[in-house]
mmJSON file of the N, C-alpha and C atoms, coordinates in Angstrom:
{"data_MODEL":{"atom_site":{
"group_PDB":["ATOM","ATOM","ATOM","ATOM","ATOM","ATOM","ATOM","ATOM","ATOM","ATOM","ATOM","ATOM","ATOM","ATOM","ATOM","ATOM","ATOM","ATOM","ATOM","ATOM","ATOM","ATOM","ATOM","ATOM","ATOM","ATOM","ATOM","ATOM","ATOM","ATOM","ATOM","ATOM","ATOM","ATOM","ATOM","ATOM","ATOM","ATOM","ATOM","ATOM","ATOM","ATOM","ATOM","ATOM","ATOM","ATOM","ATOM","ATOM","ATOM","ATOM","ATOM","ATOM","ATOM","ATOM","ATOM","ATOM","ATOM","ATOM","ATOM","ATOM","ATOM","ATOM","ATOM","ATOM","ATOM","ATOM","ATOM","ATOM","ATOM","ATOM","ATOM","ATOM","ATOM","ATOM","ATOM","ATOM","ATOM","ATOM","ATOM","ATOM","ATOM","ATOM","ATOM","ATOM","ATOM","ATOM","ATOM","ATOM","ATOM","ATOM","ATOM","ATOM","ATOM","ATOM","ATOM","ATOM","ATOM","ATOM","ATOM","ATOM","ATOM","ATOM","ATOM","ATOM","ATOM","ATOM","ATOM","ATOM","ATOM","ATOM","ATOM","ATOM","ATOM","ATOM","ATOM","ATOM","ATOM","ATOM","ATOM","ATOM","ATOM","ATOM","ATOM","ATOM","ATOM","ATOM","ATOM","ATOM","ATOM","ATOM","ATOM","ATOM","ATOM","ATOM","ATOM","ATOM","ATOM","ATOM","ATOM","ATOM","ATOM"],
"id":[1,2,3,4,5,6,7,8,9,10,11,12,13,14,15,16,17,18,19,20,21,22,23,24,25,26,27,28,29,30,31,32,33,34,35,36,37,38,39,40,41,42,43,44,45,46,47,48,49,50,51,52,53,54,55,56,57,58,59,60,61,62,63,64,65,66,67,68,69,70,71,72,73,74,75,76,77,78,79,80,81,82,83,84,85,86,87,88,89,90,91,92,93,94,95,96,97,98,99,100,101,102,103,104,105,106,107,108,109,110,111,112,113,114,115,116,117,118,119,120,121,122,123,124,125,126,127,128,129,130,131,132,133,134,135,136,137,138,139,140,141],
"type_symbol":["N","C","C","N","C","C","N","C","C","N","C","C","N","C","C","N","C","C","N","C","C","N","C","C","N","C","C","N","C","C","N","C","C","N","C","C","N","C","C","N","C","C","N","C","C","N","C","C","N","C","C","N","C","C","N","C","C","N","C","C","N","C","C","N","C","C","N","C","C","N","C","C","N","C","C","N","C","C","N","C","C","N","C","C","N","C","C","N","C","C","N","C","C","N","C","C","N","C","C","N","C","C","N","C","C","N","C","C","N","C","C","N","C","C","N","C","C","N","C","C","N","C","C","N","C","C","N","C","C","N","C","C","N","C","C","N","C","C","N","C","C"],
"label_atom_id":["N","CA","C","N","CA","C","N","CA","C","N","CA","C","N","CA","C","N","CA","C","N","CA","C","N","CA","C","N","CA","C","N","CA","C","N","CA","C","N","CA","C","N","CA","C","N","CA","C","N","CA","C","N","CA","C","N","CA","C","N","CA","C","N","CA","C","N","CA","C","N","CA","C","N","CA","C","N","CA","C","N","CA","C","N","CA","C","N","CA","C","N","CA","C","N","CA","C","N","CA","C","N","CA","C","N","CA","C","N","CA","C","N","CA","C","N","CA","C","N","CA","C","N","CA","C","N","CA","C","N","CA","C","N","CA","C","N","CA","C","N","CA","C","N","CA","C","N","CA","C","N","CA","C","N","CA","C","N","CA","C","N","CA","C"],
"label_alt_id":[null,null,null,null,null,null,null,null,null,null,null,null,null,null,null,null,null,null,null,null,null,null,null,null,null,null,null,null,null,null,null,null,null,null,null,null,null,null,null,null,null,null,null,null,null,null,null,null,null,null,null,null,null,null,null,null,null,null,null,null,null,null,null,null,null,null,null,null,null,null,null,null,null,null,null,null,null,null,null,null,null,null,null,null,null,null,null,null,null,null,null,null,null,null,null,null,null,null,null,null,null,null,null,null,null,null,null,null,null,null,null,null,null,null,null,null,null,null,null,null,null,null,null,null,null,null,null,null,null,null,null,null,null,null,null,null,null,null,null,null,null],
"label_comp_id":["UNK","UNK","UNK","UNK","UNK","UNK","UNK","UNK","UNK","UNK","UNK","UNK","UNK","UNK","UNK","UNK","UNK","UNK","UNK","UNK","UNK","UNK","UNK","UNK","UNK","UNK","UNK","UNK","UNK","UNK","UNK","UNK","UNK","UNK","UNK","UNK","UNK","UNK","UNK","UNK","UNK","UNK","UNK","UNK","UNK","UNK","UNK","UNK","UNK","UNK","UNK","UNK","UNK","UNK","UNK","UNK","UNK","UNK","UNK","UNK","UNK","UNK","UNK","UNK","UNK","UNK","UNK","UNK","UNK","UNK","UNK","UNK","UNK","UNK","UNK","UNK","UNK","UNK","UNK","UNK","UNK","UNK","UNK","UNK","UNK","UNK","UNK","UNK","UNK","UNK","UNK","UNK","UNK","UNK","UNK","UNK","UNK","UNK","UNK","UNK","UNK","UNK","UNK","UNK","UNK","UNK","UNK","UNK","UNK","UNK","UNK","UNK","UNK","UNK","UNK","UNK","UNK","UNK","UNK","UNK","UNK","UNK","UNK","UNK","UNK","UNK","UNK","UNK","UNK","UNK","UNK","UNK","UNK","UNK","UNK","UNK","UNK","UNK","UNK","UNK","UNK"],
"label_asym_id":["A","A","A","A","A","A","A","A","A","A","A","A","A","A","A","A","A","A","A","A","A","A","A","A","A","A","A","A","A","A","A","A","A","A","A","A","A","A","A","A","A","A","A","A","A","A","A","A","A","A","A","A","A","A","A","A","A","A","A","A","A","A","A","A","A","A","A","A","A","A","A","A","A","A","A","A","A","A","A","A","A","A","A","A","A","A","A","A","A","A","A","A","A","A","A","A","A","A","A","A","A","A","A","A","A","A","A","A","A","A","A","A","A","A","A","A","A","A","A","A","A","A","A","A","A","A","A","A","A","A","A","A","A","A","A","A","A","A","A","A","A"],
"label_entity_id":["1","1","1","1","1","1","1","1","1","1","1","1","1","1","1","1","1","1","1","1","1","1","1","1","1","1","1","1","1","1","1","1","1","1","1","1","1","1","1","1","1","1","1","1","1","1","1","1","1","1","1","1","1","1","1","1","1","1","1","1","1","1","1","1","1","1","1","1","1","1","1","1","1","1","1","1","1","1","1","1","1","1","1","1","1","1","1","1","1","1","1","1","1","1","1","1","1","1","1","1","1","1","1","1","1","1","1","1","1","1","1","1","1","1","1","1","1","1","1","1","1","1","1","1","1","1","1","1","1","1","1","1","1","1","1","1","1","1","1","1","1"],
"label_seq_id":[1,1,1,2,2,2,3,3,3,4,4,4,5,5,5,6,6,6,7,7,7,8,8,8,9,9,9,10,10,10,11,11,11,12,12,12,13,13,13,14,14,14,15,15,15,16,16,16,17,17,17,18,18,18,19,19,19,20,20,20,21,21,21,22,22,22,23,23,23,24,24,24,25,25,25,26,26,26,27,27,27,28,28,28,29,29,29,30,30,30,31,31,31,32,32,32,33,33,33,34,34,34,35,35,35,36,36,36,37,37,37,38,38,38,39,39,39,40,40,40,41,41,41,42,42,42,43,43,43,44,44,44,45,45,45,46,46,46,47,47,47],
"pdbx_PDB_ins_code":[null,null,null,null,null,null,null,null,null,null,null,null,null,null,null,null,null,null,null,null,null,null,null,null,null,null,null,null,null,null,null,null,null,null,null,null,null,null,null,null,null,null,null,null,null,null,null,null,null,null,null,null,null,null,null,null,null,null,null,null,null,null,null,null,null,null,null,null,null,null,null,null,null,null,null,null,null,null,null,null,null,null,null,null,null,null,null,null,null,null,null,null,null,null,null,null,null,null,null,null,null,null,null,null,null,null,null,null,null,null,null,null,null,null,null,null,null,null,null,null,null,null,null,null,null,null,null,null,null,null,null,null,null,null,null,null,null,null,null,null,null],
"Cartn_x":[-8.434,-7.373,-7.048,-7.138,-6.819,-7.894,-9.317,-9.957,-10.308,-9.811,-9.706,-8.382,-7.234,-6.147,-6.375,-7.142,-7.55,-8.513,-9.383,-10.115,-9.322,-8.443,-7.684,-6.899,-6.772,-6.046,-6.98,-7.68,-9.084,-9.152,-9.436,-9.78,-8.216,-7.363,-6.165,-5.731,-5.688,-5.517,-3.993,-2.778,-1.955,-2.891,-2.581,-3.221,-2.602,-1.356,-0.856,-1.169,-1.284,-1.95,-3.014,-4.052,-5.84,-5.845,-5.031,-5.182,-4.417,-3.296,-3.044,-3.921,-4.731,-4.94,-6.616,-7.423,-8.245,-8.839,-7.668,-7.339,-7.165,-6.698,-6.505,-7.727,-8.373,-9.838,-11.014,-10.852,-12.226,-12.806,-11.846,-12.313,-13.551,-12.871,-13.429,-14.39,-14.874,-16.176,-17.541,-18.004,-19.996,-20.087,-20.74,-21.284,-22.009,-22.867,-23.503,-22.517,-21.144,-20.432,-19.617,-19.542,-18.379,-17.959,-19.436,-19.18,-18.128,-18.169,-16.734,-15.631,-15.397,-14.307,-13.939,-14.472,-14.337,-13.612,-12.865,-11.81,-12.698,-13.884,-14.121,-14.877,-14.897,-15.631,-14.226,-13.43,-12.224,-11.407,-11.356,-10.479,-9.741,-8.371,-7.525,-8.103,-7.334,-7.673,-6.554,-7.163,-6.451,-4.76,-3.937,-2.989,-2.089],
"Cartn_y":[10.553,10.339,11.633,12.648,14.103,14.162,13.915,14.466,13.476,12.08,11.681,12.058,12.159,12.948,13.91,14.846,16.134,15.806,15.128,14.693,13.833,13.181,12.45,13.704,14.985,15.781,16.947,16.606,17.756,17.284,16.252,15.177,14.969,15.521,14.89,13.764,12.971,11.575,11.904,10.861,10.559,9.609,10.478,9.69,8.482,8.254,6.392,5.67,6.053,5.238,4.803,5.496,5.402,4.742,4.661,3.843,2.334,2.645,0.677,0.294,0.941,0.256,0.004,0.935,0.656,-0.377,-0.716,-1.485,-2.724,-2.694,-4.352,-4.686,-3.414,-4.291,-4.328,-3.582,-3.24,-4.84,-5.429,-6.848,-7.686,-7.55,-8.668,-7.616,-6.158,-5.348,-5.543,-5.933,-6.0,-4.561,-4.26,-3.086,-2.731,-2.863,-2.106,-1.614,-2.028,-1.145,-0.337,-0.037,0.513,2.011,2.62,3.553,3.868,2.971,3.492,3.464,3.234,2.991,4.541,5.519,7.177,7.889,8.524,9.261,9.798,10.751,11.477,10.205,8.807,7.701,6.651,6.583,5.501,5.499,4.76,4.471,2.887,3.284,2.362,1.146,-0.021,-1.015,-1.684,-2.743,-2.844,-3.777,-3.348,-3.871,-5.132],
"Cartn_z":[-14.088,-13.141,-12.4,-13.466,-12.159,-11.329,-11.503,-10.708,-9.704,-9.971,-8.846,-7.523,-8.244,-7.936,-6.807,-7.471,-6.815,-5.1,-5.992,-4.838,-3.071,-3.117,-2.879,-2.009,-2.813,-2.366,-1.127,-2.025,-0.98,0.442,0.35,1.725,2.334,1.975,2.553,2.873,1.487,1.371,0.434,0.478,-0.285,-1.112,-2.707,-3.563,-4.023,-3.98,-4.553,-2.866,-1.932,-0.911,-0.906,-1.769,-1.597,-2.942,-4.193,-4.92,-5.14,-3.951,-4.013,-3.099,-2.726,-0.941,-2.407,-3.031,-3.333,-4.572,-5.358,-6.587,-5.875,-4.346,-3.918,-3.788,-2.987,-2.474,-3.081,-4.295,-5.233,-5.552,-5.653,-6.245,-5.17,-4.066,-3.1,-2.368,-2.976,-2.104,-2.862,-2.158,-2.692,-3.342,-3.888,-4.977,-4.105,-2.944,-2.006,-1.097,-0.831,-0.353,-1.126,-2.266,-3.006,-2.849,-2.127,-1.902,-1.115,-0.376,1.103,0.772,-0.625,-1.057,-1.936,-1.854,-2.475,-1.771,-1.804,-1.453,-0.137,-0.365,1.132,1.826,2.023,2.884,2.886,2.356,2.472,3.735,4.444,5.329,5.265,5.314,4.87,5.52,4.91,4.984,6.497,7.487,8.34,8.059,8.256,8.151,9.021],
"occupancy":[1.0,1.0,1.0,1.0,1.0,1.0,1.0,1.0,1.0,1.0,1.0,1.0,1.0,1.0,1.0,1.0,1.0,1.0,1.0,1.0,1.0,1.0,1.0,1.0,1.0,1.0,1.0,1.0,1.0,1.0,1.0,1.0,1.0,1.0,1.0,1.0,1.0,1.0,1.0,1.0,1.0,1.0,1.0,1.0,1.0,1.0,1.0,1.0,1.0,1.0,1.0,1.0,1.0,1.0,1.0,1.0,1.0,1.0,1.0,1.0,1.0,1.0,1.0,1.0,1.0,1.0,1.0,1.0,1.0,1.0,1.0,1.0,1.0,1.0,1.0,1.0,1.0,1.0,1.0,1.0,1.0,1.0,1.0,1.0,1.0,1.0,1.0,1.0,1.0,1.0,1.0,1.0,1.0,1.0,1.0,1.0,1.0,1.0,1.0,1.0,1.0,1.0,1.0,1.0,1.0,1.0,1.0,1.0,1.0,1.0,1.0,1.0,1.0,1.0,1.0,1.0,1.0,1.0,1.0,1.0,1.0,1.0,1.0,1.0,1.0,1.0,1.0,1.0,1.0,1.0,1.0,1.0,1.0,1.0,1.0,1.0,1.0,1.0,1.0,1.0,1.0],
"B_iso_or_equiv":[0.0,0.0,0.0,0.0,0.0,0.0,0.0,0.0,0.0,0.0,0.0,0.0,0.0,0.0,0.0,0.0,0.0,0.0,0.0,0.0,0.0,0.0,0.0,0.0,0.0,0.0,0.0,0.0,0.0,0.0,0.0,0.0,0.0,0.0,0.0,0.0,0.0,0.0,0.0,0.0,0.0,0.0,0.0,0.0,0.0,0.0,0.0,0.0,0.0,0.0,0.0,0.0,0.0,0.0,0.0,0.0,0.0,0.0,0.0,0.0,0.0,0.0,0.0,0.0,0.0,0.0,0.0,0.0,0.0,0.0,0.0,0.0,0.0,0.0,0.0,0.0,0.0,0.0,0.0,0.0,0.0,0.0,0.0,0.0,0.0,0.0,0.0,0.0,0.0,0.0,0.0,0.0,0.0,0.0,0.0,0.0,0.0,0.0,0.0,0.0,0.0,0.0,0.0,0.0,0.0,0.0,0.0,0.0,0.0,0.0,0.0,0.0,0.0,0.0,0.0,0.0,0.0,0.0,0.0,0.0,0.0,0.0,0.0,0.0,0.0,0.0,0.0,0.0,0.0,0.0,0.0,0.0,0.0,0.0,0.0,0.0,0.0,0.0,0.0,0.0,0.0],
"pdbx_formal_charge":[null,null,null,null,null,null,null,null,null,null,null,null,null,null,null,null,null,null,null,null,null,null,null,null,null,null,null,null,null,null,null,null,null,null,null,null,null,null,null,null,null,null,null,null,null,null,null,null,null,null,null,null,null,null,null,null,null,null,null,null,null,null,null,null,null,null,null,null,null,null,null,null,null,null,null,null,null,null,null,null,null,null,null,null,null,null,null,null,null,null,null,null,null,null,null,null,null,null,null,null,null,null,null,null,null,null,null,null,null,null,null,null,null,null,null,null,null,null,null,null,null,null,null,null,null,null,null,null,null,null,null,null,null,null,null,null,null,null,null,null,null],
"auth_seq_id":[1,1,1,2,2,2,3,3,3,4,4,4,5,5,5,6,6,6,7,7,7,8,8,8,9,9,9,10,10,10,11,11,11,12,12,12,13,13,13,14,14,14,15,15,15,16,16,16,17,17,17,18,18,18,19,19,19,20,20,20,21,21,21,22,22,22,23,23,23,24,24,24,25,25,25,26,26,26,27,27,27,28,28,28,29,29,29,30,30,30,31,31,31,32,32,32,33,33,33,34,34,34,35,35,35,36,36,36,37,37,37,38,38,38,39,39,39,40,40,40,41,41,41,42,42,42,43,43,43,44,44,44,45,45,45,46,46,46,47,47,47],
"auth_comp_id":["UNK","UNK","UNK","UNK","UNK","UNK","UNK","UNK","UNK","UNK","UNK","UNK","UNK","UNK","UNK","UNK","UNK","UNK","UNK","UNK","UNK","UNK","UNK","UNK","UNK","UNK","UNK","UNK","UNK","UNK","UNK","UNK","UNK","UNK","UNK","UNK","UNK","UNK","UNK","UNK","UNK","UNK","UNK","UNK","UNK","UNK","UNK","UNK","UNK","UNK","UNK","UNK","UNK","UNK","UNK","UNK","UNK","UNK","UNK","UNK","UNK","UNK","UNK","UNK","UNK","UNK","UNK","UNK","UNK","UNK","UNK","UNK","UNK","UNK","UNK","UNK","UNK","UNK","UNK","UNK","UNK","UNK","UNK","UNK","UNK","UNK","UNK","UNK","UNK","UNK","UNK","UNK","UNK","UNK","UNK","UNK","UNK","UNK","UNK","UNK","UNK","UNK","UNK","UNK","UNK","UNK","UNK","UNK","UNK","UNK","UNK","UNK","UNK","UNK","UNK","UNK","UNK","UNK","UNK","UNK","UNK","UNK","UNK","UNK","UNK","UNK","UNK","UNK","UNK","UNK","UNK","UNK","UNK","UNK","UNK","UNK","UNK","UNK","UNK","UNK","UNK"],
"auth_asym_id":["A","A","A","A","A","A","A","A","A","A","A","A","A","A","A","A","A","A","A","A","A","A","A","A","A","A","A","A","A","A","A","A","A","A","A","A","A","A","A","A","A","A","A","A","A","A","A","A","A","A","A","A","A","A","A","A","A","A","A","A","A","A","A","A","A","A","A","A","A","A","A","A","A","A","A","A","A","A","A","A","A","A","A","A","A","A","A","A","A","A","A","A","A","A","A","A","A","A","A","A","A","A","A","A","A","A","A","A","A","A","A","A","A","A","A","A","A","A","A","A","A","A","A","A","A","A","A","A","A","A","A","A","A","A","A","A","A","A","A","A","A"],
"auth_atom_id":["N","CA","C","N","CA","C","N","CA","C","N","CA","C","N","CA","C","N","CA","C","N","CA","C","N","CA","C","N","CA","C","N","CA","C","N","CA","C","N","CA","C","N","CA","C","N","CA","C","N","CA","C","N","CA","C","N","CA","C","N","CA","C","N","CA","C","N","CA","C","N","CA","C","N","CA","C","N","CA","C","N","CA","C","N","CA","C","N","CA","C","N","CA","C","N","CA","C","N","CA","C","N","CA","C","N","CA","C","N","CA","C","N","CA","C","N","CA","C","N","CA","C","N","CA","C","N","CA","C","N","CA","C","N","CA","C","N","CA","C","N","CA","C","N","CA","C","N","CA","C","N","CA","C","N","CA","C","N","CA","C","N","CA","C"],
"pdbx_PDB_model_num":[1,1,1,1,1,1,1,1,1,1,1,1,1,1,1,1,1,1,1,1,1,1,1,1,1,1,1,1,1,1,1,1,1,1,1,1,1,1,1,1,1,1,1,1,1,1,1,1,1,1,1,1,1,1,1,1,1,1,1,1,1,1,1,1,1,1,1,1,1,1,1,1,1,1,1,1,1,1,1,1,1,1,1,1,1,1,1,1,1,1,1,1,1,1,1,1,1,1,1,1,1,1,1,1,1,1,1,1,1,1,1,1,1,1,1,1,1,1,1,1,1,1,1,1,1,1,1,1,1,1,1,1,1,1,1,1,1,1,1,1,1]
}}}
């Protein structure tokens, strides 16, 4: 959890933003995309 934390922090991401936004959508992403879902490739989800 810290080093995702950290990471989150490197990239200048608020980390409880990149993890509700990523816990919603982990479910419904193909495993060939999961990557985009990492702190330095995540871009929020459209609202």
């Amino acid at each position: 959890m810290f080093s995702l934390i950290a990471s989150c922090q490197r990239h200048k991401i608020d980390p409880f933003a990149y993890l509700k936004d990523v816990l919603t959508r982990i479910a419904a992403t193909p495993v060939s995309q999961l990557r985009d879902l990492l702190p330095d490739r995540w871009k929020p989800a459209d609202t």
